[in-house]
ZADO-1210 file (C-alpha; in nm, 4 decimals, padded with zeros to 6 digits):
<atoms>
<atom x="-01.5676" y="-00.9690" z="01.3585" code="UNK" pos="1"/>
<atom x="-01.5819" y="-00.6323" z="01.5721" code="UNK" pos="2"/>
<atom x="-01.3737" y="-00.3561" z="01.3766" code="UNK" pos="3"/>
<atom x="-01.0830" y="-00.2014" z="01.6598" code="UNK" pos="4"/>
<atom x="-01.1726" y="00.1734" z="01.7007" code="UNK" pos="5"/>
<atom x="-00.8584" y="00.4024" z="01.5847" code="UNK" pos="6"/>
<atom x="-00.7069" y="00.6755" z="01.8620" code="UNK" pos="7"/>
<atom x="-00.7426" y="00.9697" z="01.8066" code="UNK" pos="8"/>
<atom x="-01.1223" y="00.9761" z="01.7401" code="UNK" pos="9"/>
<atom x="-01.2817" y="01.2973" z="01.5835" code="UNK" pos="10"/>
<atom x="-01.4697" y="01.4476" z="01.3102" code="UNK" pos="11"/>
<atom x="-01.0911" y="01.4688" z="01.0423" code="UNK" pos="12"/>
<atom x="-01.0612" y="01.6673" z="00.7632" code="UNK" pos="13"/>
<atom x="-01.0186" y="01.4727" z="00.4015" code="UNK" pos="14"/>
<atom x="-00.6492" y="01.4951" z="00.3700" code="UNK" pos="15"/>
<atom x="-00.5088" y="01.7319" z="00.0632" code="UNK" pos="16"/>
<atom x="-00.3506" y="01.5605" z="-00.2345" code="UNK" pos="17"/>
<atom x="-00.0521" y="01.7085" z="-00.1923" code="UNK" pos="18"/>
<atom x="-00.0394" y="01.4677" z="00.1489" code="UNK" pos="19"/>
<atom x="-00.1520" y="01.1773" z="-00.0135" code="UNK" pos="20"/>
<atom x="00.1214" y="01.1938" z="-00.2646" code="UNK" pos="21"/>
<atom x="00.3797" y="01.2736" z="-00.0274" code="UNK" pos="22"/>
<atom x="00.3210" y="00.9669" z="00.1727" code="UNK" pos="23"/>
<atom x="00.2789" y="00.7611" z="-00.1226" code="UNK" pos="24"/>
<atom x="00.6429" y="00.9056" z="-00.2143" code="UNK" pos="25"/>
<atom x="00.7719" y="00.8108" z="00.0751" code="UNK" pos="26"/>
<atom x="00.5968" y="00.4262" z="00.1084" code="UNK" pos="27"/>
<atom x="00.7617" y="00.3722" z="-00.2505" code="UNK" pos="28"/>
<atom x="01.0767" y="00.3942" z="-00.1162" code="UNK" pos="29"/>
<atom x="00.9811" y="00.1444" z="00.1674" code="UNK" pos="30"/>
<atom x="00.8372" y="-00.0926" z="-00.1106" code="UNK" pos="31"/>
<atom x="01.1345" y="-00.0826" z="-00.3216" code="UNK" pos="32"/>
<atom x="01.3301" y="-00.2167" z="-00.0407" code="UNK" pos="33"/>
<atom x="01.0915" y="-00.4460" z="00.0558" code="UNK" pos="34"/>
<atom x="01.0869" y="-00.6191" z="-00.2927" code="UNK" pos="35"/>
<atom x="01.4291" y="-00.5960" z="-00.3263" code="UNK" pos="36"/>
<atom x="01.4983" y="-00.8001" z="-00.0187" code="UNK" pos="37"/>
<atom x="01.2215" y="-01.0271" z="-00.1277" code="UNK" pos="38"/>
<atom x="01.3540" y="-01.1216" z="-00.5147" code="UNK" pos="39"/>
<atom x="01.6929" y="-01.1523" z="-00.2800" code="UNK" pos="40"/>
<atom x="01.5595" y="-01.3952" z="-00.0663" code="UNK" pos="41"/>
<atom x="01.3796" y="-01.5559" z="-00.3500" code="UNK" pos="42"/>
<atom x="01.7202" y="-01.5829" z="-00.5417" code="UNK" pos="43"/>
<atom x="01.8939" y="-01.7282" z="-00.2802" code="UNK" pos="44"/>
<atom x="01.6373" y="-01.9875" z="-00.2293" code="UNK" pos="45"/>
<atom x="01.6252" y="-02.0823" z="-00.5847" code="UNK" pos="46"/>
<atom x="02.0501" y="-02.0713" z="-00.5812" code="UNK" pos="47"/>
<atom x="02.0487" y="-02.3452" z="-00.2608" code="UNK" pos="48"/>
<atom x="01.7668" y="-02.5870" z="-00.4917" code="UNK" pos="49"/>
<atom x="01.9070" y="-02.5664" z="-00.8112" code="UNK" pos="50"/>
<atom x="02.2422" y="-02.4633" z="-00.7944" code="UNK" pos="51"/>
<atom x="02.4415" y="-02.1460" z="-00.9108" code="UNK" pos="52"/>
<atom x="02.5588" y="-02.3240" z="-01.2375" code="UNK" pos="53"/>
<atom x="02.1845" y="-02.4444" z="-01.3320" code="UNK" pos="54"/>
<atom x="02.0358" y="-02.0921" z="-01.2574" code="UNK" pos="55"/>
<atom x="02.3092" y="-01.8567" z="-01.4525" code="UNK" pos="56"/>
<atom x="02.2704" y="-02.1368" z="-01.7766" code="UNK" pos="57"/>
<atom x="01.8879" y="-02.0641" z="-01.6978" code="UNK" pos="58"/>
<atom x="01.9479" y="-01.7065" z="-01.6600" code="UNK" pos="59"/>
<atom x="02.1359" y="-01.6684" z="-01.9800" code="UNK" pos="60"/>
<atom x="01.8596" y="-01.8945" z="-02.1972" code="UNK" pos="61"/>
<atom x="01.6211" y="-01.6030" z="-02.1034" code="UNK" pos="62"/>
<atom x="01.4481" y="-01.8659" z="-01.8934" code="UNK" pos="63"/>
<atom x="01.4150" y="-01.7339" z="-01.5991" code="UNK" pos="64"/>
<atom x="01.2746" y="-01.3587" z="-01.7460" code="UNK" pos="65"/>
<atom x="00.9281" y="-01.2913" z="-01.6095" code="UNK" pos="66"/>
<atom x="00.9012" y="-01.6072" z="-01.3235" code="UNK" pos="67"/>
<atom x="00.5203" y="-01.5850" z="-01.2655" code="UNK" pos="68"/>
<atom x="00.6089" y="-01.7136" z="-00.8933" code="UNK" pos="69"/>
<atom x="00.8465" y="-01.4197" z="-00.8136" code="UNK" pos="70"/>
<atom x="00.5835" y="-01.2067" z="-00.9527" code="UNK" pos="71"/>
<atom x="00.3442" y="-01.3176" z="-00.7693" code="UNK" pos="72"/>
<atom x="00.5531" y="-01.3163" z="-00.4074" code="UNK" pos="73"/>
<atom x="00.6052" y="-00.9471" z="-00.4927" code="UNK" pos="74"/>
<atom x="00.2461" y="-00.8416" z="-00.5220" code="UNK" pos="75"/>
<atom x="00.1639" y="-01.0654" z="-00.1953" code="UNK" pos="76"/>
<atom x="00.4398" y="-00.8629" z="-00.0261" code="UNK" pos="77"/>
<atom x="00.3493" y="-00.5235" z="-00.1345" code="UNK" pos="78"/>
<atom x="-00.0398" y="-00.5796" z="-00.0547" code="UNK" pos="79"/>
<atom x="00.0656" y="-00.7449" z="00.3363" code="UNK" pos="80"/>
<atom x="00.2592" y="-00.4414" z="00.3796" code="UNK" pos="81"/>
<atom x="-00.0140" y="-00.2301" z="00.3145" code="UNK" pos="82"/>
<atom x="-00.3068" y="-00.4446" z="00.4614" code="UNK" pos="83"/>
<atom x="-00.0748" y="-00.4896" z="00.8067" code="UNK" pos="84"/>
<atom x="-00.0865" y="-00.1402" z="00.8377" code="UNK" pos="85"/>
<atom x="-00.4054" y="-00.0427" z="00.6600" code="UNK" pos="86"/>
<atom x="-00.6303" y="-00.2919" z="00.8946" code="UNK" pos="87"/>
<atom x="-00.4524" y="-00.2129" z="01.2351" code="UNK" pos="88"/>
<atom x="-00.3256" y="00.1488" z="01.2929" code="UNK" pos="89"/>
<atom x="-00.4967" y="00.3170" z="00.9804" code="UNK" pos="90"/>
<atom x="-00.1133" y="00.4115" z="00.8526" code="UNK" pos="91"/>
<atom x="00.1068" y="00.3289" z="00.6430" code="UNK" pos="92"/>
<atom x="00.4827" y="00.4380" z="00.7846" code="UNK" pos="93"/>
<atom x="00.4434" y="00.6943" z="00.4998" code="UNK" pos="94"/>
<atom x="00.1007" y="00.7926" z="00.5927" code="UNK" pos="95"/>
<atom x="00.2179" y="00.8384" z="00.9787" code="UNK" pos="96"/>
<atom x="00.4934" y="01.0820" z="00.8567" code="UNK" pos="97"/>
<atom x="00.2591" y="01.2784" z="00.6363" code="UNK" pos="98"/>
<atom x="-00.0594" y="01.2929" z="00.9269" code="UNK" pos="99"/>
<atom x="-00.2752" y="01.1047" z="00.7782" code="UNK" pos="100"/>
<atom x="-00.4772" y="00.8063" z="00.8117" code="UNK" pos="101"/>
<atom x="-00.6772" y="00.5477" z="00.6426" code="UNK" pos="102"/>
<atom x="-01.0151" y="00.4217" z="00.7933" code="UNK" pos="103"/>
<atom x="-01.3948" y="00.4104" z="00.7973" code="UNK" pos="104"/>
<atom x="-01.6583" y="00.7265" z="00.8436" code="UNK" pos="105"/>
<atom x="-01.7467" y="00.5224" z="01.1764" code="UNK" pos="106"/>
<atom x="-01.3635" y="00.6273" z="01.2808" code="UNK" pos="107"/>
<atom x="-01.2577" y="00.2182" z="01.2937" code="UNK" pos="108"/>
<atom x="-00.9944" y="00.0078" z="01.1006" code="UNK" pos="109"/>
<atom x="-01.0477" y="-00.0897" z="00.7897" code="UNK" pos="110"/>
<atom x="-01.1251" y="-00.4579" z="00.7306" code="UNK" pos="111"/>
<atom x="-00.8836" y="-00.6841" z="00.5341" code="UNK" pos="112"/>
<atom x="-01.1289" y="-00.7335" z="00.2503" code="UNK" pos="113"/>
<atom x="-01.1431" y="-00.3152" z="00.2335" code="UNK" pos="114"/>
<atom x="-00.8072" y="-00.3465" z="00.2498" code="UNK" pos="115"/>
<atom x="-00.7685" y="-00.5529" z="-00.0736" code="UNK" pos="116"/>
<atom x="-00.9917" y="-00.3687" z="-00.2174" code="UNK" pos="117"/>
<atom x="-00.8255" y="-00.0176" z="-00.1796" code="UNK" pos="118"/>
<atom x="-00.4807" y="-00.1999" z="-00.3177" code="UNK" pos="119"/>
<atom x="-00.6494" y="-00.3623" z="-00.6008" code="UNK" pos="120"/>
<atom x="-00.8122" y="-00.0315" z="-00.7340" code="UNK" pos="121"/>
<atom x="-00.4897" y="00.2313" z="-00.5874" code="UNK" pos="122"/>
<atom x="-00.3431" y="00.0178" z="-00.8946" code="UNK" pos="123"/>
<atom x="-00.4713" y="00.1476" z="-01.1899" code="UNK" pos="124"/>
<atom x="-00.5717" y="00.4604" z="-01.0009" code="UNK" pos="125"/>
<atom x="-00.2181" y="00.5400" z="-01.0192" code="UNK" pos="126"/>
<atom x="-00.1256" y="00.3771" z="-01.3419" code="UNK" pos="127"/>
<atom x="-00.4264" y="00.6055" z="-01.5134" code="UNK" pos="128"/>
<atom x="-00.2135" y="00.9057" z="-01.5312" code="UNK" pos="129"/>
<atom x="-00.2908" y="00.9357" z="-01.1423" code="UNK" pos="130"/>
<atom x="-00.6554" y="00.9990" z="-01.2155" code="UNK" pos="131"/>
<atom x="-00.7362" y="00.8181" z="-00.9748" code="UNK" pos="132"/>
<atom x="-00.5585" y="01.0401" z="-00.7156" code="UNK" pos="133"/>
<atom x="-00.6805" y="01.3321" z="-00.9280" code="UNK" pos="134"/>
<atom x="-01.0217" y="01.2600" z="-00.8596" code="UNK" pos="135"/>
<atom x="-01.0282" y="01.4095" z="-00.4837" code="UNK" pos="136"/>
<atom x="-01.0170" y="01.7506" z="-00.6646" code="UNK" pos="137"/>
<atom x="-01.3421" y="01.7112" z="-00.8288" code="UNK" pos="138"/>
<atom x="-01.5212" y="01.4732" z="-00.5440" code="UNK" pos="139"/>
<atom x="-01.7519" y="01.6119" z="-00.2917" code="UNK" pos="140"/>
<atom x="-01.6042" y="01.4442" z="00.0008" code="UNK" pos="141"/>
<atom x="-01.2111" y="01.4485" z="-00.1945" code="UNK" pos="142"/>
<atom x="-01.2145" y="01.0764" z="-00.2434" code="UNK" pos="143"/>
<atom x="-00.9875" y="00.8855" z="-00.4541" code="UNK" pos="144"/>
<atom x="-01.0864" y="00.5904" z="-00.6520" code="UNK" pos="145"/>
<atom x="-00.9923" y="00.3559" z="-00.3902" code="UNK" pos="146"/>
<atom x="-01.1454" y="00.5441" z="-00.1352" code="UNK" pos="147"/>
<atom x="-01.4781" y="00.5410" z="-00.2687" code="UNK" pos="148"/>
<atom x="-01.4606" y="00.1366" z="-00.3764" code="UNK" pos="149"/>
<atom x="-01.3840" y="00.0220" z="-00.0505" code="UNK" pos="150"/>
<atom x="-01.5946" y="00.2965" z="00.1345" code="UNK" pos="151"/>
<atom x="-01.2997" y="00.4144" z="00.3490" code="UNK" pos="152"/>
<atom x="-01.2021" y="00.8029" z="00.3668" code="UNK" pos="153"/>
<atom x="-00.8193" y="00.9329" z="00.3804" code="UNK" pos="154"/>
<atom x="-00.8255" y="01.1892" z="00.6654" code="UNK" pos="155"/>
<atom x="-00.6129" y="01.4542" z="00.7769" code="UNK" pos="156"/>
<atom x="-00.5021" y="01.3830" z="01.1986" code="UNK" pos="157"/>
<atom x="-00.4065" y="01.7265" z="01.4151" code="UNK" pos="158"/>
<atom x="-00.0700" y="01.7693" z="01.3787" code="UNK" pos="159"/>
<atom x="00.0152" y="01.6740" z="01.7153" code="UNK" pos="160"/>
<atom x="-00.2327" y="01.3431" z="01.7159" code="UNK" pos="161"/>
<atom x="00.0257" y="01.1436" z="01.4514" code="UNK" pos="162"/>
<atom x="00.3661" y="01.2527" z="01.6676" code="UNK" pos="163"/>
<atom x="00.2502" y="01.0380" z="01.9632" code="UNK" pos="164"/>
</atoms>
């Protein structure tokens, strides 16, 4: 499958750190939402099967403390918000906000496969102290750990390329 070429095309600068962890700042904010309104959606679905009574007498047993299918709904959820964005525009509504994009040296989208790969390994990137992050400061070409597993690069747009 042909990989969709991403406007504005140039030679980008890596983006800074200080960008990357802006935009995830502000795409945490979006995710919270977006697994609140999830679990809420969840709930309610759960409510109309079982019943309110059934689920609080669940709910107070303990049983219902670390559902494996809710848990799983909210990782699906995070990773299609990321890969929706990530595989057609290069940016995350964080990322378009901070001028910078996701995509690969050849200046086209990401695949979904890269995709799942970057959200796999921004994971522990993140949960390692940020190390993962961190490690743009001492790479050559300032790529994170997810960067350089799914052979994508973060770059910085012109200011006036991300406003359009």
């Amino acid at each position: 499958m042909p990989r969709h070429v991403l406007r504005p095309q140039g030679d980008f600068p890596a983006a800074s750190l200080s960008r990357r962890l802006a935009a995830v700042l502000y795409d945490s904010f979006l995710c919270i939402a977006l697994l609140i309104v999830v679990a809420f959606v969840y709930k309610l679905i759960q409510m109309g099967i079982y019943g309110e009574a059934q689920l609080r007498q669940w709910s107070e047993a303990g049983t219902l403390d670390g559902d494996p299918l809710l848990s799983t709904l909210l990782l699906f959820s995070l990773f299609g918000f990321f890969a929706k964005f990530w595989t057609h525009n290069g940016q995350t509504l964080g990322m378009q906000v901070w001028g910078i994009r996701v995509q690969n040296a050849d200046g086209t989208a990401i695949s979904p496969w890269q995709a799942l790969l970057r959200f796999l390994v921004a994971i522990p990137a993140g949960l390692a102290l940020g190390l993962g992050y961190l490690w743009i400061l001492v790479d050559k070409k300032k790529r994170s750990w997810h960067d350089r597993y799914s052979n994508s690069l973060t770059v910085q747009l012109p200011k006036n390329a991300h406003r359009k």
